[in-house]
C-alpha positions as CSV (number, residue, x, y, z in Angstrom):
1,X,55.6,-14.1,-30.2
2,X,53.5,-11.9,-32.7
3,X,49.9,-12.5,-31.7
4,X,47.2,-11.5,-34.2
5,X,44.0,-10.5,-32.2
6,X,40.7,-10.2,-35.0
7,X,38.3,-8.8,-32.9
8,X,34.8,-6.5,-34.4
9,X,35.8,-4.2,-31.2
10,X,38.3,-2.6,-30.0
11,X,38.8,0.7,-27.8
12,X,37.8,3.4,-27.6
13,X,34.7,1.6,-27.9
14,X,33.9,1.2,-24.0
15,X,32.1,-2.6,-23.9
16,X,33.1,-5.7,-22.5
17,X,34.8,-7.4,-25.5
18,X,36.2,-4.1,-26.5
19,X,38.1,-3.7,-22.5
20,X,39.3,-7.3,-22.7
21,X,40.6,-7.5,-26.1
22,X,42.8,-4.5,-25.0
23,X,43.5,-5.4,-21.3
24,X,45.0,-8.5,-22.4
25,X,47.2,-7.3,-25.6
26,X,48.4,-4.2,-23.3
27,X,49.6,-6.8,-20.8
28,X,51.2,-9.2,-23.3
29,X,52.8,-6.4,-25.1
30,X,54.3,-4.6,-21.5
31,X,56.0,-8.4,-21.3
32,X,57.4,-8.2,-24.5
33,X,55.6,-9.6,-27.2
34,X,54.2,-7.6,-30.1
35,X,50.5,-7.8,-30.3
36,X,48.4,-6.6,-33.7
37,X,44.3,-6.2,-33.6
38,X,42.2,-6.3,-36.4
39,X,39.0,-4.6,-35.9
40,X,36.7,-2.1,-37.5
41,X,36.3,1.9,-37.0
42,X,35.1,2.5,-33.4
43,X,31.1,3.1,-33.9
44,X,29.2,1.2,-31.5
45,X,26.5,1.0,-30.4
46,X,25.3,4.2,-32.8
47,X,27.2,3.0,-35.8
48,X,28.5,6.1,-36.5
49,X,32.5,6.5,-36.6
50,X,33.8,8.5,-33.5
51,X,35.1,11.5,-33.6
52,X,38.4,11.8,-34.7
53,X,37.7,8.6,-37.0
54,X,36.2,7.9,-40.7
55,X,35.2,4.2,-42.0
56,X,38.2,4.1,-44.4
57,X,39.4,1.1,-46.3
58,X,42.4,0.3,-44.1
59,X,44.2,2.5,-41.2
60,X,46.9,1.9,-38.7
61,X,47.2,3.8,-35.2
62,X,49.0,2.4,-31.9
63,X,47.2,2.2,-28.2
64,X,49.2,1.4,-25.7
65,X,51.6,-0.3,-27.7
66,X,49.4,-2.2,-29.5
67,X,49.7,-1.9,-33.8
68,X,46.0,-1.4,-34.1
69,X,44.3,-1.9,-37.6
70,X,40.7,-1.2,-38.7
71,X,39.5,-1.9,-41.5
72,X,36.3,-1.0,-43.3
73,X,33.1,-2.6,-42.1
74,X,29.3,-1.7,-43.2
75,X,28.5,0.4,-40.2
76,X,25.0,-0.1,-38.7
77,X,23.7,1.1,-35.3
78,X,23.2,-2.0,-32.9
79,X,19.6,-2.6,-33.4
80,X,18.0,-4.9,-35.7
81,X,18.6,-7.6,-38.2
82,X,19.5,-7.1,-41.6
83,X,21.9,-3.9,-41.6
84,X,23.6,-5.6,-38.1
85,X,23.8,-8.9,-40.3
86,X,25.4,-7.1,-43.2
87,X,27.6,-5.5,-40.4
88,X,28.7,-8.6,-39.0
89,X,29.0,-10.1,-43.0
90,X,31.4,-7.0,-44.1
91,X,33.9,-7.2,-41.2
92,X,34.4,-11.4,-41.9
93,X,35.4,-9.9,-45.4
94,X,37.5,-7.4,-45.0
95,X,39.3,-8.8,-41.8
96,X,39.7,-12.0,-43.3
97,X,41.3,-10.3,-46.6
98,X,43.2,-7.8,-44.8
99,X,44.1,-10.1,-42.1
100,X,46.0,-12.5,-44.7
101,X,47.9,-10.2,-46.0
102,X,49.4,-8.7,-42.4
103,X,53.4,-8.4,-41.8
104,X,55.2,-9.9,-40.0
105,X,54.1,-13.0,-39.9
106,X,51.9,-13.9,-36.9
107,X,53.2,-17.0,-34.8
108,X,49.3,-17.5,-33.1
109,X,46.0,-16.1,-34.4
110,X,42.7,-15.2,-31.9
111,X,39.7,-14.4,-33.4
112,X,37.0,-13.5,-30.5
113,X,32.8,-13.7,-30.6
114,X,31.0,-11.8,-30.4
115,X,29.8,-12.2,-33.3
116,X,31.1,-15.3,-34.6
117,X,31.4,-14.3,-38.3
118,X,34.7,-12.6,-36.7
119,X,35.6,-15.9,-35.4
120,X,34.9,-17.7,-39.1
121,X,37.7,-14.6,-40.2
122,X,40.1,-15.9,-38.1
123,X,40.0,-19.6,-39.9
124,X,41.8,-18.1,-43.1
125,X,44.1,-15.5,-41.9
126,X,45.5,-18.0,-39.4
127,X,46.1,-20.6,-42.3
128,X,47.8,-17.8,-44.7
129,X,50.7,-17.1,-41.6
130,X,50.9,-20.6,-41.2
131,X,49.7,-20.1,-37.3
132,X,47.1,-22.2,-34.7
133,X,44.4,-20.5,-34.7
134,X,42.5,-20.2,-31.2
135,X,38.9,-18.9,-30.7
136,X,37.3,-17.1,-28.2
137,X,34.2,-17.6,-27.2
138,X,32.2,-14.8,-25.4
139,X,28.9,-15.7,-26.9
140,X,27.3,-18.8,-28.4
141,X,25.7,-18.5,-31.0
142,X,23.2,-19.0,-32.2
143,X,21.7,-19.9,-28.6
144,X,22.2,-16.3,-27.7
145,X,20.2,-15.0,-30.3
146,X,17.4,-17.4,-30.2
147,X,17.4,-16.7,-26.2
148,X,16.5,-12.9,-26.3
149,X,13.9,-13.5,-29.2
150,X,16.0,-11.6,-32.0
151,X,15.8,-14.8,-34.0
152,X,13.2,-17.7,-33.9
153,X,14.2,-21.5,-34.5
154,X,13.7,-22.3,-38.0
155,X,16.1,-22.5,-41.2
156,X,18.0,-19.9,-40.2
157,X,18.9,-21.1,-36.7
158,X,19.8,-24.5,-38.2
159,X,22.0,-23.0,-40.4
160,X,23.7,-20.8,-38.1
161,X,24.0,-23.7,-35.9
162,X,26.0,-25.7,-38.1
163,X,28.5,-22.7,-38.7
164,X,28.7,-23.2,-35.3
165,X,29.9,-26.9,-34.8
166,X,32.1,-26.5,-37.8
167,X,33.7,-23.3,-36.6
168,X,34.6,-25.4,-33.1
169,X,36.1,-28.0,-35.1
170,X,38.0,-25.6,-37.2
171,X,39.7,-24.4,-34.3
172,X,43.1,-25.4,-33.6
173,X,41.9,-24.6,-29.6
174,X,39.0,-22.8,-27.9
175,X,39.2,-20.5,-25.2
176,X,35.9,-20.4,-23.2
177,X,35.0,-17.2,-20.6
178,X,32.7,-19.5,-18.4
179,X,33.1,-23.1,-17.9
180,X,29.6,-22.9,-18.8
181,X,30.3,-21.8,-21.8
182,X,32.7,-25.0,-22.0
183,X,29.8,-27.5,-20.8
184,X,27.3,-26.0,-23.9
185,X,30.1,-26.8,-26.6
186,X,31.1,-30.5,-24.8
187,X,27.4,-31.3,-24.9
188,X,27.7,-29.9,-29.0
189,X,31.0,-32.6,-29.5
190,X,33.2,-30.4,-28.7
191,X,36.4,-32.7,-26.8
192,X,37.0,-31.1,-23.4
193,X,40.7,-31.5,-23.8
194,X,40.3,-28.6,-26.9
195,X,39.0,-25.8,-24.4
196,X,40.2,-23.9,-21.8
197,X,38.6,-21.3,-19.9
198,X,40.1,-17.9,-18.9
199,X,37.1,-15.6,-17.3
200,X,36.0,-12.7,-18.1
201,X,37.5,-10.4,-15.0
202,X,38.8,-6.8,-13.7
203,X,41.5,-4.3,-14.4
204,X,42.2,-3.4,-11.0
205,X,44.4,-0.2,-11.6
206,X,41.4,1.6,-13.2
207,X,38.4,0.5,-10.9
208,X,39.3,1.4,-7.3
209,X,37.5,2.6,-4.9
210,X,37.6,6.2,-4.7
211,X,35.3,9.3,-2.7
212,X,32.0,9.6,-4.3
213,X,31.3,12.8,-6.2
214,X,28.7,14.8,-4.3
215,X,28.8,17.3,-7.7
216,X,28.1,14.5,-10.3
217,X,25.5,12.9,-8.2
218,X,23.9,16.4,-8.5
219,X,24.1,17.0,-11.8
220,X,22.3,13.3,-12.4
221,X,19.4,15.0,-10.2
222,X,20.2,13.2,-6.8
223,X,20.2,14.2,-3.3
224,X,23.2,13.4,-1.2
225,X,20.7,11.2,0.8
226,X,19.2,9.3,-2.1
227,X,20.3,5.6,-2.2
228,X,21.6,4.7,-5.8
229,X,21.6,1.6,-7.9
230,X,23.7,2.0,-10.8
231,X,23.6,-0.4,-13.6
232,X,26.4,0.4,-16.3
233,X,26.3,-1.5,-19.3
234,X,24.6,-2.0,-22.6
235,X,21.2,-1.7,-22.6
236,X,20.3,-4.3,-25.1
237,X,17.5,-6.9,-25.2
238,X,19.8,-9.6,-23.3
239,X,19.8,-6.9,-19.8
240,X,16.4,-7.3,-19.3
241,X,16.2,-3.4,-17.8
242,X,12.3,-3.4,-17.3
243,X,12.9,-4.8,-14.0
244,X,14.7,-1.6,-12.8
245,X,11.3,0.0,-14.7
246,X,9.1,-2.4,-12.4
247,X,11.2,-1.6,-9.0
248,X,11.3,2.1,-9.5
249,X,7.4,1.8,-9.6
250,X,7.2,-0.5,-7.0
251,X,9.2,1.6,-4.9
252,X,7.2,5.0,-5.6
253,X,3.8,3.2,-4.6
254,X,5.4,2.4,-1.6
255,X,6.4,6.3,-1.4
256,X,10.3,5.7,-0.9
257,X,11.2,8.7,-3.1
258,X,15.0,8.4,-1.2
259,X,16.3,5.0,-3.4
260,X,16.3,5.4,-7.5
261,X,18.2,3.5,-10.6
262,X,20.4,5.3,-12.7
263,X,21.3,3.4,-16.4
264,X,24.4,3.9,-17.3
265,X,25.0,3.3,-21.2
266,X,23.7,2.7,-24.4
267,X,22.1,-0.1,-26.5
268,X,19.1,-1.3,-28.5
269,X,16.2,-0.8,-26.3
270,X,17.1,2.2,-24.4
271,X,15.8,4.5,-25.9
272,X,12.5,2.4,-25.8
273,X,12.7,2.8,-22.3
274,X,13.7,6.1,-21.6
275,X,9.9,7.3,-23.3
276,X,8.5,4.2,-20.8
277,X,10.2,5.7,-18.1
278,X,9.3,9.6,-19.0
279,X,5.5,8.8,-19.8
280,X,5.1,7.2,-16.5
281,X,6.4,9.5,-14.5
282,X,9.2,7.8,-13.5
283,X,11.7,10.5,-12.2
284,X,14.0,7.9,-10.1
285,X,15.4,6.1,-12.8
286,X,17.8,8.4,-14.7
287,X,19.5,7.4,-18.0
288,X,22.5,8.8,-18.9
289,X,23.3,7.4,-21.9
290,X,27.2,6.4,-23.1
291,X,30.4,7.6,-20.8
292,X,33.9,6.9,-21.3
293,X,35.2,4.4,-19.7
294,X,37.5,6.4,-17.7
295,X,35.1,8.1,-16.1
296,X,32.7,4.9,-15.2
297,X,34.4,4.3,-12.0
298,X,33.1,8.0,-11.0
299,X,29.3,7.0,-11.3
300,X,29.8,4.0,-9.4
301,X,31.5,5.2,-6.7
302,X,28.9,7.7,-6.5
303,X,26.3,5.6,-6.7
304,X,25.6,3.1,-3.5
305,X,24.8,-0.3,-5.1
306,X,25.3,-1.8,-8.8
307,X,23.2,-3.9,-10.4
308,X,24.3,-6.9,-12.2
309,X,21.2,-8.5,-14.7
310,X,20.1,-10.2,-17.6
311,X,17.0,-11.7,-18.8
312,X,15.7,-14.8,-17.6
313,X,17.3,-17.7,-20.1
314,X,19.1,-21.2,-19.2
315,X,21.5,-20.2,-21.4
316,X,22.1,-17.0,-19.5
317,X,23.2,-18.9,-16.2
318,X,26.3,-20.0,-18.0
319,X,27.4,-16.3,-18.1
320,X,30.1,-14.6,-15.8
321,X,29.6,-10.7,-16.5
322,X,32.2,-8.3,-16.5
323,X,30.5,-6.1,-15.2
324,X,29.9,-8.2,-11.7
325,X,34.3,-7.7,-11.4
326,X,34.1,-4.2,-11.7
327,X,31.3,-3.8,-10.0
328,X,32.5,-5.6,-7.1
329,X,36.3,-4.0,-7.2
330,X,34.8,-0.5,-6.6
331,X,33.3,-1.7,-3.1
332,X,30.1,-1.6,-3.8
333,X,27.7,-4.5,-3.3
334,X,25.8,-6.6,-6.2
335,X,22.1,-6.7,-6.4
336,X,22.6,-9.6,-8.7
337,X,19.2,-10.7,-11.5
338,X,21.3,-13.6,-12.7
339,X,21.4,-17.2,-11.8
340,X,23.6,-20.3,-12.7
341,X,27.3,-19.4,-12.5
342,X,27.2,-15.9,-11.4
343,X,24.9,-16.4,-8.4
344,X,27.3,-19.3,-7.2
345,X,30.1,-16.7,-7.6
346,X,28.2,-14.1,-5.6
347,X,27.6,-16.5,-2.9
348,X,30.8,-17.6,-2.6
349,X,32.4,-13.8,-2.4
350,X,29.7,-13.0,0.0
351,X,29.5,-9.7,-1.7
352,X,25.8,-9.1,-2.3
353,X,21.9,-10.1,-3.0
354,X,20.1,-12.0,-5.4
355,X,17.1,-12.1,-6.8
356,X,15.2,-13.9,-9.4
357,X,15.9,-12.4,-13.0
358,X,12.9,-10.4,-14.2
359,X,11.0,-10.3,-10.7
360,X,10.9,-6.6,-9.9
361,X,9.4,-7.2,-6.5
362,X,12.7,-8.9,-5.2
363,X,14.8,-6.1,-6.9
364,X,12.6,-3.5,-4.8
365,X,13.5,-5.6,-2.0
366,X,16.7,-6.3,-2.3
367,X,17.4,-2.4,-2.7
368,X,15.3,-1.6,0.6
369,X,17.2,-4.1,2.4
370,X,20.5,-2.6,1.4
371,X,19.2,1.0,1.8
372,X,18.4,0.4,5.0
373,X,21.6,-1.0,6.0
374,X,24.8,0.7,5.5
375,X,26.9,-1.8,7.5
376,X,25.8,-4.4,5.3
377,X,26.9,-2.4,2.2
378,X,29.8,-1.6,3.7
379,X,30.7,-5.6,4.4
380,X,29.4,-6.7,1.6
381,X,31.4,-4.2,-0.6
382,X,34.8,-5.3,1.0
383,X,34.6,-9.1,0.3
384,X,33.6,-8.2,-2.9
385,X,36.6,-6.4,-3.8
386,X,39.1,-8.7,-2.0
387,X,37.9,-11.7,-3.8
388,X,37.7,-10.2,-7.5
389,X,41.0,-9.0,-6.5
390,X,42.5,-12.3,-5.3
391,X,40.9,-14.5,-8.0
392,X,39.9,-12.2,-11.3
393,X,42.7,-9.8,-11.7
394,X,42.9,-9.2,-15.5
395,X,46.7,-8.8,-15.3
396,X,46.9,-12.5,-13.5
397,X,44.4,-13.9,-16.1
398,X,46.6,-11.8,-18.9
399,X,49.7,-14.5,-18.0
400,X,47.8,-17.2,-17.8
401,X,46.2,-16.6,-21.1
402,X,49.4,-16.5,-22.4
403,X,50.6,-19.5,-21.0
404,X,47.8,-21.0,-23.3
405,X,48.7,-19.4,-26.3
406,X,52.6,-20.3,-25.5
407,X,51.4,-24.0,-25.2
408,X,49.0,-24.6,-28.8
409,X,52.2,-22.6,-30.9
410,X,54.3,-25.1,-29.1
411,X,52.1,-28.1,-30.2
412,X,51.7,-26.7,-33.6
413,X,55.2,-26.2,-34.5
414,X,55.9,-29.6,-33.3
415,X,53.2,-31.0,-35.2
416,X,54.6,-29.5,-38.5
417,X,57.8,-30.8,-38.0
418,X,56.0,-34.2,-37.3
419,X,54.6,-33.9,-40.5
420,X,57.0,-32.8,-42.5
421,X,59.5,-35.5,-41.5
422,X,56.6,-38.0,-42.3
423,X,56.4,-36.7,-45.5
């Protein structure tokens, strides 16, 4: 097959849409298909082009075997409304005009959230090659929004929400990363039989488990005996990082100077709490800002627990992080802020702790009782890697993905042909 992924991003951006876009094309164009993304220049979260890039109107390069367009997009750092908006606005424009006019033909088109504006692209380019169009759903929107305060309900919302529901029905299949996610958009009308769900998950040949590097660790500031919670991720309104804030304080009151949080990333409120962190004296957490993604599993197998967290939401206990497979596949053991889906997981892996989202006292906790207890890491970070391993391999979840997308060309060639001898 030729399989058209539209997706805002793409690597070398290093977040978790970006990694599975590309995990799964790579795999599906080692087995022989030819895969093309759409995307913009790589910016985010700055919104400034990398190096090596500039926002032109249309470019080609190939990564890993995979054609790789980009397109021009208004470019917009990834904090607040109206330039993000008119970021989101410019890419459904010019992937949706570029997208249509793409050769070879494509014989199935993805379009991935988030944002769903790049899912609404998908809708026309799909119907100018004459393919099913499937869409991926990473996000809901507008829930999401509404859920970390970015947006209030109102006329906005409403509107967004019917995009929403029409964008499911436009969909010649949905692909769903939770079956949470799946639930939300049965309880919207959306008919069970139309989604499947392939999980987010882990690419096992780049995160495994390696020495830790006594030489980074110092250059972050730490001792070899300091006990450290990583979190690597953005650090956006949805992470909810005051609670690593909140458990660094706790945890200097209570004069344990020998366990501290480093942050591992970039996003819309780091920076916000970076000058939180400074004025209060905080000196064990530690912000690094962005790294490549090849070096990420360095910092966590130097650091000695991850942590896994968002905000405090309903909606947000439909979510399966990323984050909590790669976490988990570099042997180190989950101090978990999530509940819902994710806590079930961590239960059933056996791989870690939990604690409420937002309650900084059971982070402190949670980290003492780990710190205190290298067995207990050490068991804990074995069954975590041996179940991501056994059930969210990104390689496994590649085929089965495909599998899917092998299935809706199927039942849309033969629908044509149903339709044409009709007519």
């Amino acid at each position: 097959m030729h399989i058209l992924f539209l997706s805002h991003y793409f690597v070398p951006e290093n977040n978790a849409p970006a990694a599975r876009v590309h995990a799964m094309a790579r795999e599906w164009t080692r087995l022989g298909h030819r895969v093309t993304v759409l995307t913009g220049v790589p910016n985010v979260p700055a919104g400034v082009p990398f190096e090596g890039y500039a926002n032109r109107p249309c470019q080609v390069e190939w990564i890993d075997g995979i054609r790789t367009v980009r397109v021009w997009t208004y470019l917009a750092a990834n904090r607040g409304r109206v330039r993000r908006g008119l970021n989101f606005l410019s890419y459904l424009a010019t992937a949706g005009a570029a997208g249509a006019l793409l050769r070879p033909r494509a014989d199935v088109v993805i379009a991935t959230s988030p944002q769903f504006f790049a899912g609404w692209a998908g809708r026309p380019v799909a119907r100018a090659h004459g393919a099913p169009f499937v869409l991926e759903i990473r996000d809901i929107w507008p829930d999401s929004i509404t859920a970390v305060g970015a947006l209030r309900e109102g006329r906005i919302v409403r509107a967004l929400g019917k995009l929403e529901r029409a964008l499911y029905g436009a969909a010649d299949h949905i692909v769903a990363v939770g079956d949470g996610y799946k639930q939300n958009m049965v309880a919207k009308g959306v008919p069970a039989s139309k989604i499947d769900v392939i999980t987010n998950g882990v690419d096992a040949d780049l995160f495994t488990p390696r020495p830790r590097d006594d030489a980074l660790r110092a250059r972050l500031g730490f001792s070899p005996a300091t006990f450290v919670v990583i979190f690597a991720g953005t650090i956006g309104m949805a992470s909810g990082l005051e609670v690593a804030l909140g458990a660094a304080r706790r945890l200097k009151r209570q004069g344990r100077d020998d366990v501290a949080f480093l942050l591992v990333g970039d996003g819309a409120v780091r920076a916000e709490l970076e000058a939180q962190a400074r004025a209060e004296g905080l000196d064990n957490v530690v912000f690094t800002g962005l790294v490549p993604r090849a070096e990420l599993p360095d910092y966590l197998a130097s650091s000695d627990a991850c942590l896994v967290h968002f905000r405090k939401q309903e909606l947000f206990g439909t979510i399966l992080p990323s984050k909590l497979f790669e976490d988990a596949a570099m042997e180190r053991p989950i101090l978990l802020g999530f509940e819902g889906e994710a806590r079930a997981l961590l239960k059933k892996a056996d791989c870690g702790l939990a604690f409420e989202p937002g309650n900084d006292a059971e982070l402190a906790a949670a980290a003492l009782a780990l710190a205190d207890d290298p067995a207990e890491r050490a068991r804990l970070g074995a069954n975590g890697r041996r179940y991501v391993l056994e059930h969210f391999d990104r390689r496994r979840l590649a085929h089965d993905y495909l599998a899917l997308l092998e299935r809706v060309r199927a039942d849309h060639v033969r629908a044509r042909a149903d339709h044409a001898r009709l007519r």
